[in-house]
N, C-alpha and C positions, 0 to 999 in steps of 0.2 A: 591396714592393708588397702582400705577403698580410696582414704586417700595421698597413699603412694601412687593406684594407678591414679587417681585425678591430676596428682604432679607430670607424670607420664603425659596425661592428656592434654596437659596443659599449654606441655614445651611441644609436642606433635602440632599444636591447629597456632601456637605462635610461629613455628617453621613455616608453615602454609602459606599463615597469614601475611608473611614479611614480602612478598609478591604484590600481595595486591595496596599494601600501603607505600610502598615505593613506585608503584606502577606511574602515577605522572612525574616523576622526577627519570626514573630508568627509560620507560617511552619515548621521551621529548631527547633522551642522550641517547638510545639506540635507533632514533629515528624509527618508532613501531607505529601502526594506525591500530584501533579500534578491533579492526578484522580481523590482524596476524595474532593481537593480545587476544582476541578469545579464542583460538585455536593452541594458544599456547596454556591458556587455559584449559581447552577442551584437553589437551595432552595429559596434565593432572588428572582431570576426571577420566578418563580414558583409562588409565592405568589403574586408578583406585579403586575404577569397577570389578577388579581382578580381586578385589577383597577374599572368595572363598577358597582364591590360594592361601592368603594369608590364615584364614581359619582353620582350616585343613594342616600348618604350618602347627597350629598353635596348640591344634586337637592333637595331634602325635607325637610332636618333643616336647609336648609341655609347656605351660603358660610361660616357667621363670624363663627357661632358654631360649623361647623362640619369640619371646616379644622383647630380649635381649639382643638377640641377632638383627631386628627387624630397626631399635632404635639406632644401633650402631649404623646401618645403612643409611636414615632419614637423616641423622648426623651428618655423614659425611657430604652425601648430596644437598643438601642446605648449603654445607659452606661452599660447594663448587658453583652455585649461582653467581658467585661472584667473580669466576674467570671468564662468564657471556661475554659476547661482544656482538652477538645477534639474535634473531628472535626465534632463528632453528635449534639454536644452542639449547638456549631458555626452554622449548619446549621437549627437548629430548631430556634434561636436566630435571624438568617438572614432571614427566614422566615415569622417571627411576624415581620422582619422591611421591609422587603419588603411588606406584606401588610398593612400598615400603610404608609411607603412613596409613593406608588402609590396614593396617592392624588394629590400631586403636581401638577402633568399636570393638572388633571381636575378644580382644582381650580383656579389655571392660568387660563383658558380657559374660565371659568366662569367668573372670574373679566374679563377681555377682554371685555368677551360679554355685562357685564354690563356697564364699565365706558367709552365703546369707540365709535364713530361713526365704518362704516363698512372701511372707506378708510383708518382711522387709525390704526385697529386691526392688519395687518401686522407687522408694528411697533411696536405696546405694546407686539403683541406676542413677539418680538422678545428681547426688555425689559426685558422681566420677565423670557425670558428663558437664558439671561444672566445669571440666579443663577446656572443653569444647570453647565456648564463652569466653572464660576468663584469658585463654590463650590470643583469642582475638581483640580481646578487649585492652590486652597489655600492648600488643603488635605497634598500633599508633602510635602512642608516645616514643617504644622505645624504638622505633625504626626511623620515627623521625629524628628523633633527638641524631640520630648514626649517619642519617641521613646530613643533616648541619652539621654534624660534630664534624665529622668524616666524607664521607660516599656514600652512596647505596650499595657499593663492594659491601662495607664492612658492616653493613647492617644484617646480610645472611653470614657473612660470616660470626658472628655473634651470636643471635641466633643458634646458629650449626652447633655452637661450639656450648651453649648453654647446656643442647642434648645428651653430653655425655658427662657431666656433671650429676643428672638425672641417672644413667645407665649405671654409673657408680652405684648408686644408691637401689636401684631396682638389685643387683645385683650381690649386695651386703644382706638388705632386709625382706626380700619377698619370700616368701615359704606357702605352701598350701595349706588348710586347717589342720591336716593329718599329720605334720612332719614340724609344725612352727611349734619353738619349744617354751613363747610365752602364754600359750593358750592352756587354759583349764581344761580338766575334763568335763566339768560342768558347764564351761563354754561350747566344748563339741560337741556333746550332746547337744545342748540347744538349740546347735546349729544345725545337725543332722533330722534332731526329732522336726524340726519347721519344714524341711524340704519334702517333697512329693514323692513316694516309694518308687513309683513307673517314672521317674526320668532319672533316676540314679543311672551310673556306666553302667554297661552290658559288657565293656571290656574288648569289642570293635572299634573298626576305624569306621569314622563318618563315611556316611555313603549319598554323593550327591543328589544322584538318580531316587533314592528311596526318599529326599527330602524334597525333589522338587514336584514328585507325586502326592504329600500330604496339602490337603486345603487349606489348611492353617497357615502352611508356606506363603500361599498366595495371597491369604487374608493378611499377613505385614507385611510383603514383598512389594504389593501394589498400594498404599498407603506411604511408604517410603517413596516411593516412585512421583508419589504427586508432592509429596509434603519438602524433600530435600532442597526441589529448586532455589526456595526461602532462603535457606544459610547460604548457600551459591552466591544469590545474588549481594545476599547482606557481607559474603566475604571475600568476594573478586571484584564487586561492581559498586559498592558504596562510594569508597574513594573515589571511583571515576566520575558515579551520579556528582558528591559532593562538588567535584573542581570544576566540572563541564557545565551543571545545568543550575546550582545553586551558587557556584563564582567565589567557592571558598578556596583561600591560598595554603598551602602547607601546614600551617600553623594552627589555621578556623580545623582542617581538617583531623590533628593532632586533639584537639579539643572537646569534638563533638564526635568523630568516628566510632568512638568506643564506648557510646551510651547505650545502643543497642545489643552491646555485648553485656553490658554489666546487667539491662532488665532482663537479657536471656537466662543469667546465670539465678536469678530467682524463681523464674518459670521451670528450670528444671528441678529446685526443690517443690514450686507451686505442685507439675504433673504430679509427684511421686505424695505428697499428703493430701491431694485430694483422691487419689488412690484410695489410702490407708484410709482416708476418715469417710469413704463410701464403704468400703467393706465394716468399717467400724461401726458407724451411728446410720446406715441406710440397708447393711445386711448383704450388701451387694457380695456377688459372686466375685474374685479376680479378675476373671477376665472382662466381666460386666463394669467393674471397677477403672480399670483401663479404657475400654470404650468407653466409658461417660467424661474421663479427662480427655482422652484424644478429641472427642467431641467438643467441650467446654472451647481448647483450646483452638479449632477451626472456628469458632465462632466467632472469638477475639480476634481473627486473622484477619477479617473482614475489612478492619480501620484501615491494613495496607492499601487496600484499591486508590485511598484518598489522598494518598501520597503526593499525586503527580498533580492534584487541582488547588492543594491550597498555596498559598503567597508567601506566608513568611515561612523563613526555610527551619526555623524553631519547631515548628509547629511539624513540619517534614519529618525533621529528626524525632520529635516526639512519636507520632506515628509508628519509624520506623524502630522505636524502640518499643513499641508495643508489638507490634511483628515478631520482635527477638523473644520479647515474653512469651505471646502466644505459638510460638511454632516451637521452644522448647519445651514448655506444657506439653506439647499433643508429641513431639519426636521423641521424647525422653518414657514416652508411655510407651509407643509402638513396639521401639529399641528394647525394651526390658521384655515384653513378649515375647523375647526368641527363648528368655529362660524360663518361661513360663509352659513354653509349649513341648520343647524339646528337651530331648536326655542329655546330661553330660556331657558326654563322649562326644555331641554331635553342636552342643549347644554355640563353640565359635564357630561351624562350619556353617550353619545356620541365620547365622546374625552377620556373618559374611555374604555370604548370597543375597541376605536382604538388604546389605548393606549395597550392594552392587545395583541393585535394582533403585536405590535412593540414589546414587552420584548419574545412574542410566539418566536419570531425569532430568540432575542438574546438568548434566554434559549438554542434553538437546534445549535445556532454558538455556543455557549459558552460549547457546554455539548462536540462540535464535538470537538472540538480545544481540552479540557481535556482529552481526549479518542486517539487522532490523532498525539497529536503535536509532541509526542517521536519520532514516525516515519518518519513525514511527513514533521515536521519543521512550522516554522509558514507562509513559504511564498505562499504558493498554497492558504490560508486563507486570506491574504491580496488581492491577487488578485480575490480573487471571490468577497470581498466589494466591491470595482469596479463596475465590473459588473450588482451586485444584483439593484445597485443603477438605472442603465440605464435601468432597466427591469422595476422596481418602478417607473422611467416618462415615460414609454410607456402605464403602466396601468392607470398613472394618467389622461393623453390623451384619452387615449380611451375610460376607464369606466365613470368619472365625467362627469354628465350632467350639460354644461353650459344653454344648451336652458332652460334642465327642471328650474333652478332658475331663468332665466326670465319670464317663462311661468308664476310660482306660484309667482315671486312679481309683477307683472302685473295685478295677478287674484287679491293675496291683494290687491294694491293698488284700484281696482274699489271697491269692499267691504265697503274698507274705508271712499271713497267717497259716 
């Protein structure tokens, strides 16, 4: 099931992704500058901030249905990028796909919380956000190839059209634990006896207001907020860094664009076993567990700053594939937090909101960097990733209450009894 949704997530952030690796071929043919491209951008995030519709979406018809409906949408809008012929077009078009691909997270999230004990959720997070990565890490090749073969028409439209290929398949084999008829019973219990009594459903609908009042909200909401810019920039702005300021032609860019996706996609299994193996061999708490990868991983964020000062552009790309390691280590930690903290019932409506609070971020790096970079170059922007990140485990530290989820599975647990 985790990775069905990884396939899911996979084809969702290569739909994304096919924008920004056509960007200097589609640019230089719809005559766009720098300015209108990040606004067209900003349109994307703009939209996908609307995530706890989407969760809220997912939390009451249901994962199979409504993240059925949601890829059918990102489907269709993919392939219509390729009727633009201007940069308003592009971003009203990026708009409907941003909000339709902000389900992703939350449906992840949601399977997570469904098919996984609590020790394991680190890990399947980090599974399933493999699609994240590996989606952008496929984008290059195959958008350029579409790009030569063909146009950059046919490159979303391909794209688009892979999406429902995937929808088939969501739509044959997904089942929840309780209704999937190749699961044991000795499978569901395992499943059930690992998860935490006090966040099982209550059998409500999510309630925003009551989630945006718990401090724990805030403790991943603003951690998100600093840490997202990172994939932003690694998945709207690489290509452009690449061709403008390192002078690589379609092809260098084909080549090297998707390294940092590929050391991303170890980072997210990295976050989720250095989880497990602090709660295992260090005793650590969960949630203590989480803070010390989200941490590990702001640490390694640091090599980003170096980006913009060293010479050969090898050495750039190296760098920025340590970025991709380290910012899925510490994203892929934060993200599984929502099923750590939150009930069921509430747990995409939750991971949506914070999912909102993470693109809030990247929309104002991303809007500044369109507005700035003529002047200011990209590397004062690099090294504030860095930073933002080490600001994101100080909040995570301070604002998440570990006591208060002992206190509440303690109170469940007597309940129960």
């Amino acid at each position: 099931m985790i990775g069905l949704v990884m396939l899911g997530s996979i084809i969702n952030y290569l739909t994304r992704s096919t924008l920004a690796v056509a960007a200097p071929t589609l640019l230089l043919d719809l005559h766009i500058g720098a300015k209108e491209y990040s606004w067209i951008v900003g349109a994307f995030q703009g939209a996908i901030m609307l995530q706890p519709i989407c969760g809220y979406v997912l939390d009451v018809l249901g994962l199979k249905r409504g993240f059925a409906i949601f890829a059918t949408i990102w489907s269709l809008v993919s392939m219509a990028h390729g009727l633009a012929h201007n940069w308003q077009t592009l971003a009203v078009l990026r708009g409907l796909l941003g909000l339709a691909e902000g389900s992703a997270n939350p449906a992840g999230m949601k399977a997570t919380a469904e098919w996984f004990p609590a020790k394991e959720r680190g890990l399947a997070g980090g599974v399933y956000n493999i699609g994240a990565s590996l989606g952008s890490m496929l984008a290059p090749p195959l958008v350029v190839w579409a790009i030569l073969s063909y146009n950059w028409q046919t490159a979303f439209v391909i794209t688009g059209a892979i999406g429902f290929v995937w929808l088939a398949l969501w739509l044959l084999l997904y089942q929840p634990p309780e209704k999937h008829p190749a699961l044991s019973d000795d499978e569901r219990i395992y499943i059930s006896s690992g998860q935490e009594k006090f966040l099982q459903s209550d059998g409500t609908r999510p309630s925003i207001t009551h989630i945006l009042k718990q401090r724990n909200f805030w403790g991943i909401g603003l951690p998100r907020f600093l840490a997202d810019p990172t994939w932003g920039t690694l998945t709207f702005w690489l290509p452009l860094y690449l061709s403008t300021v390192r002078h690589m032609d379609l092809k260098q860019i084909a080549l090297f664009a998707w390294l940092p996706f590929l050391a991303a996609d170890f980072g997210c299994i990295f976050g989720g076993l250095v989880s497990m193996a602090l709660q295992k061999y260090g005793h650590a708490s969960l949630i203590n567990a989480r803070r010390s990868a989200f941490t590990l991983g702001a640490f390694m964020m640091l090599g980003v700053g170096f980006v913009g000062v060293v010479e050969s552009p090898y050495s750039a790309i190296a760098l920025l594939s340590l970025a991709g390691f380290a910012h899925q280590t510490l994203s892929v930690t934060v993200i599984t937090m929502a099923s750590d903290l939150f009930k069921k019932n509430e747990v995409a409506t939750a991971a949506g909101m914070a999912g909102t609070f993470g693109n809030a971020g990247l929309l104002i790096f991303s809007l500044l960097i369109g507005s700035l970079v003529a002047t200011l170059g990209y590397t004062p922007f690099f090294v504030c990733l860095g930073v933002l990140n080490l600001i994101g485990a100080v909040i995570l530290w301070t604002v998440v209450s570990d006591r208060e989820r002992r206190e509440q599975g303690s109170h469940g647990e007597a309940i129960a009894a």
